[in-house]
N, C-alpha and C positions, 0 to 999 in steps of 0.2 A: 694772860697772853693767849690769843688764839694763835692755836695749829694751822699751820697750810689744810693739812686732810678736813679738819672742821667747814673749811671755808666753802663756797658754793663751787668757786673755781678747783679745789681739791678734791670733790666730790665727783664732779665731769672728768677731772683727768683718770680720776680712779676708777669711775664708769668707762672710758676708751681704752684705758689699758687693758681692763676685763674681755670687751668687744672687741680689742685687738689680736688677746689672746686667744679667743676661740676663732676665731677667723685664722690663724695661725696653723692654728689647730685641725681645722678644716681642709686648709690648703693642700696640711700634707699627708690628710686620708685623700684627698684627690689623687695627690702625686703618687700615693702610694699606688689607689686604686689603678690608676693608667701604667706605671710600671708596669704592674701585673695582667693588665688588660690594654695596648695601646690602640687595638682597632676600634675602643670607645669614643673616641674621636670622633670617628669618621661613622659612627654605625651606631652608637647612642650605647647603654647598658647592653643590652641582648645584641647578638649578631645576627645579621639575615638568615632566615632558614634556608635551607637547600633547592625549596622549589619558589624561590624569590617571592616569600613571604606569603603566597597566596595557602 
């Protein structure tokens, strides 16, 4: 008897949930990251320096 995981179709779901989970995963070192920094938004990683960048 074959296994669903054996199957080609068991393999792909197994591969999305993996890619789902790190995506997951990602999302909330984002969330976290903007918590802690929310004018990354609007100003990217670093903030504008004091004499407007130059």
């Amino acid at each position: 008897m074959k296994r669903w995981y054996h199957s080609a179709l068991g393999y792909e779901l197994v591969k999305s949930l993996q890619e789902l989970r790190e995506t997951l995963r990602a999302l909330g070192s984002l969330a976290d990251y903007l918590e802690r920094n929310p004018s990354a938004l609007l100003y990217g990683a670093r903030r504008p320096s004091a004499n407007g960048g130059r």
